[in-house]
LODOBA-395339 format. One record per residue (C-alpha): chain; x, y, z negated. Coordinates in nm, 2 decimals. Each point is the difference from the previous one (the first is absolute). Example, Ala and Ser with C-alpha at 12.3 -4.5 7.8 and 13.67 -1.06 7.14 Angstrom:
{chain->A&c1->1.23&c2->-0.45&c3->-0.78}
{chain->A&c1->0.14&c2->0.34&c3->0.07}
***
This chain:
{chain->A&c1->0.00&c2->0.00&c3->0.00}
{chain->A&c1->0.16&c2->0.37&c3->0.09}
{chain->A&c1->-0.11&c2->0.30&c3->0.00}
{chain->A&c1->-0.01&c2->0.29&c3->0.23}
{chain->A&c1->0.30&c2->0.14&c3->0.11}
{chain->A&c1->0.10&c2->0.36&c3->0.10}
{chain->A&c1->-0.02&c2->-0.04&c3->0.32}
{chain->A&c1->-0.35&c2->-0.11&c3->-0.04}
{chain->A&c1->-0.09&c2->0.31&c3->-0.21}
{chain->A&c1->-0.07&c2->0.33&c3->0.10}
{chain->A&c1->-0.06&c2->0.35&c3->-0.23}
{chain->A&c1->-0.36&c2->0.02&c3->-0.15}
{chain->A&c1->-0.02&c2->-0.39&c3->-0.02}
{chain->A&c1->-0.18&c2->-0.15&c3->-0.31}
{chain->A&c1->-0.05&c2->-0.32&c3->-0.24}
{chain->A&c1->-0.22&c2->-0.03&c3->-0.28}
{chain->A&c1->-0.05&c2->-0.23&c3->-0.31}
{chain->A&c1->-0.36&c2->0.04&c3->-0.21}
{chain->A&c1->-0.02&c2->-0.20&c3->-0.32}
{chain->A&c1->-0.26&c2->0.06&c3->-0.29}
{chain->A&c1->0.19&c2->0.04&c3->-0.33}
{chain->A&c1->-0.08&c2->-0.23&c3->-0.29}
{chain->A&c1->0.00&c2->-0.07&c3->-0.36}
{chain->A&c1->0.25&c2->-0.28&c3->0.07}
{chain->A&c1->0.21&c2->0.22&c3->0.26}
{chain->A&c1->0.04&c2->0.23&c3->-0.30}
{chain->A&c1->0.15&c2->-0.26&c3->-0.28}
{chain->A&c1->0.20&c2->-0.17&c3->0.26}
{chain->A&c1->0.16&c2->0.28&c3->0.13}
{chain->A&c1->0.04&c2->0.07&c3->-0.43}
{chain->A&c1->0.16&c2->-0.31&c3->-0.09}
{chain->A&c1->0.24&c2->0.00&c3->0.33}
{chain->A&c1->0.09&c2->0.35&c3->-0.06}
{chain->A&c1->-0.01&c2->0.01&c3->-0.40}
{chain->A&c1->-0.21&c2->0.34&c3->0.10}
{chain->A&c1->-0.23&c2->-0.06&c3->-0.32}
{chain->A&c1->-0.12&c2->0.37&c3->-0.04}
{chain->A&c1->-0.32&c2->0.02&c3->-0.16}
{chain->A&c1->-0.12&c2->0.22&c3->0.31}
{chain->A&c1->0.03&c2->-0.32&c3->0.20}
{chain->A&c1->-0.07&c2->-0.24&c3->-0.28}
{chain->A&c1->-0.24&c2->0.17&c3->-0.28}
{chain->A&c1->-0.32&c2->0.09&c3->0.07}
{chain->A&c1->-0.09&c2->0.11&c3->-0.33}
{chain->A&c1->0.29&c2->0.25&c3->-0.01}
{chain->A&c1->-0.06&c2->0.08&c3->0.39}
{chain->A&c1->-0.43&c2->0.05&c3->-0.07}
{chain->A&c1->0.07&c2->0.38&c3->-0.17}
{chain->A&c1->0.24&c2->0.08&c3->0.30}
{chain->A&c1->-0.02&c2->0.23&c3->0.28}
{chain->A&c1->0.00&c2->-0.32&c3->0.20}
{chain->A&c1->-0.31&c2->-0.11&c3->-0.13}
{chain->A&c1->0.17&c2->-0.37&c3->-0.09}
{chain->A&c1->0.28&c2->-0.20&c3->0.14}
{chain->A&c1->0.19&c2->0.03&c3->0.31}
{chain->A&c1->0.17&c2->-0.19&c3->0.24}
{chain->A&c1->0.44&c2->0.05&c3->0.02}
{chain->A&c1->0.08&c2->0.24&c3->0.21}
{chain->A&c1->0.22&c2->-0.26&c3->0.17}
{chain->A&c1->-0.22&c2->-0.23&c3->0.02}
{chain->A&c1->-0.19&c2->0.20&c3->0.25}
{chain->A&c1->0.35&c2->0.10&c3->0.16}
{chain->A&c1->0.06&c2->-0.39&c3->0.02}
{chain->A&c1->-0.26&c2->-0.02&c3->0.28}
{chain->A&c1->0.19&c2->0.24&c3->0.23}
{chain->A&c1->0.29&c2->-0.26&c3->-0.03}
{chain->A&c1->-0.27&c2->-0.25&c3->0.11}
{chain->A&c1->-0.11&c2->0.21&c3->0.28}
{chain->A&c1->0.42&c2->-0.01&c3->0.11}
{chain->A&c1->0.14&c2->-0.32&c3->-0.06}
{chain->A&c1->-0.36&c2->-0.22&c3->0.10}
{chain->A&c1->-0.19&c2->0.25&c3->0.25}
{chain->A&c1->0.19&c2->0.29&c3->0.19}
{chain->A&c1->0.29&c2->-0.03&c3->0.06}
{chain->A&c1->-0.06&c2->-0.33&c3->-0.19}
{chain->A&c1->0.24&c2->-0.33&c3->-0.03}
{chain->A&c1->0.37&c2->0.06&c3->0.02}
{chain->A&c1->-0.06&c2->0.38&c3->-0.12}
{chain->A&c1->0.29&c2->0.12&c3->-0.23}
{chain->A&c1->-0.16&c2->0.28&c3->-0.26}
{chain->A&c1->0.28&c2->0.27&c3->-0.05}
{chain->A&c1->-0.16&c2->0.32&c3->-0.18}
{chain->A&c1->-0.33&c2->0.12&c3->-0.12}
{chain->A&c1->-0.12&c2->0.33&c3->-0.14}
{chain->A&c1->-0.31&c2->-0.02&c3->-0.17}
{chain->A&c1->-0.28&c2->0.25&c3->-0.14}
{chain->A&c1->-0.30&c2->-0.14&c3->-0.24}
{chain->A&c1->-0.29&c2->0.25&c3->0.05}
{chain->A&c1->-0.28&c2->-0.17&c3->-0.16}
{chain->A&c1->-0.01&c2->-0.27&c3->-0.21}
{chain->A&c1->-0.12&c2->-0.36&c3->0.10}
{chain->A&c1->-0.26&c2->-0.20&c3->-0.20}
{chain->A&c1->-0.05&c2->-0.35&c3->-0.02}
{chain->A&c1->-0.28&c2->-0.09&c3->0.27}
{chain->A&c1->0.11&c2->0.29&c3->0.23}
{chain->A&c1->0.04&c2->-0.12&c3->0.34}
{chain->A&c1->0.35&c2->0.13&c3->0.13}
{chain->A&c1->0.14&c2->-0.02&c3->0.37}
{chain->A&c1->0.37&c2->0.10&c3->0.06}
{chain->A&c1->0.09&c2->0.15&c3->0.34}
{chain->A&c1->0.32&c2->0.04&c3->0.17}
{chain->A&c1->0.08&c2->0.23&c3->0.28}
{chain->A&c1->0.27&c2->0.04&c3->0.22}
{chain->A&c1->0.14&c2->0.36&c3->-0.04}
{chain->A&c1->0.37&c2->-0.08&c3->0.14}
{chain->A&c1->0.23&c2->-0.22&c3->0.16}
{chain->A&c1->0.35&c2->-0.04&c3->0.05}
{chain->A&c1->0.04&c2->-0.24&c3->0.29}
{chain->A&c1->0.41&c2->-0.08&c3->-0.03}
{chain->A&c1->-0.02&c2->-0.04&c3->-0.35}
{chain->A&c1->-0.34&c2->-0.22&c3->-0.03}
{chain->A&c1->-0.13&c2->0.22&c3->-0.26}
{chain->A&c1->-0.38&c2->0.16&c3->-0.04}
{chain->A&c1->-0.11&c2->0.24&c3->-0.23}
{chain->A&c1->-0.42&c2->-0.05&c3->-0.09}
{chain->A&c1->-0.22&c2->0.22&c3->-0.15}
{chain->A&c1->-0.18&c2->-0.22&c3->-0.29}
{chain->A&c1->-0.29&c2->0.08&c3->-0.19}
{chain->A&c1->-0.25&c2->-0.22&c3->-0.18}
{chain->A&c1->-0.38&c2->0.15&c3->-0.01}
{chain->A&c1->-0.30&c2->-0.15&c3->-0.23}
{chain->A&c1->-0.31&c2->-0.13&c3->0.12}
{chain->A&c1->-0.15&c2->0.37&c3->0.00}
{chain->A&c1->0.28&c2->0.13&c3->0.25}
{chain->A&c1->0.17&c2->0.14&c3->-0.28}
{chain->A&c1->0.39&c2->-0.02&c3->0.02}
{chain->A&c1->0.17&c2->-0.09&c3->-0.30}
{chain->A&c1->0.34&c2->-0.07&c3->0.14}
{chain->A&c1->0.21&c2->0.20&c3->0.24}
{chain->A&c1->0.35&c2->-0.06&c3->0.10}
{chain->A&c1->0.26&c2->-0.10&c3->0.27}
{chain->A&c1->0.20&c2->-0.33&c3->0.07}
{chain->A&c1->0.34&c2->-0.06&c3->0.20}
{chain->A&c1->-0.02&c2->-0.37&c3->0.12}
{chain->A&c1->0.21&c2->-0.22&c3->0.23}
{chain->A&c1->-0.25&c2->-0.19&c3->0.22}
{chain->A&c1->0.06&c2->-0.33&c3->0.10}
{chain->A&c1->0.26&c2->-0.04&c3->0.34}
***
């Protein structure tokens, strides 16, 4: 299985990833990571928050952009190298979240792509925005 390779890519090309976050998501991610913080783990600390109750790892939602790369667009054989990341909004457990990639740049001779990244809820609204520098597959 290989992905798509720069050659077979062109600026303003996409891949997406949608996955709805659950309960078990959430501990999973908190017993791989050790990330217990009562925001992802309490919700009797988290009820009195701004947030209303717990929410998802940050990374966790960032995880599905990684997805997105190494499975969809480019997919197989893509080598992650950088990744800037904003979290706008917070994710909740049942929220429905679909990571996009975009093609932004390329640099032919050295097989490298830069992507626009963001990840967006199930109303539209983006929670994460960012940029990734991958090596596609040759």
């Amino acid at each position: 299985m290989k992905g798509i390779t720069i050659d077979q890519m062109k600026i303003g090309d996409q891949g997406s990833f949608e996955k709805t976050v659950t309960e078990t998501d959430v501990y999973l991610f908190a017993g791989i990571t050790g990330d217990l913080n009562p925001a992802h783990c309490n919700e009797r600390v988290m009820a009195d928050s701004p947030f209303g109750g717990r929410i998802a790892h940050g990374m966790l939602s960032a995880g599905f952009i990684s997805c997105v790369l190494g499975m969809h667009f480019p997919g197989p054989g893509t080598i992650y190298l950088g990744q800037e990341l904003k979290f706008l909004a917070p994710v909740k457990i049942g929220d429905t979240i679909k990571a996009t990639v975009e093609v932004v740049e390329m640099n032919v001779e050295k097989n490298r792509i830069v992507c626009r990244t963001w990840c967006e809820n199930q109303n539209g609204k983006v929670v994460i925005d960012g940029k990734a520098t991958v090596m596609p597959p040759k």
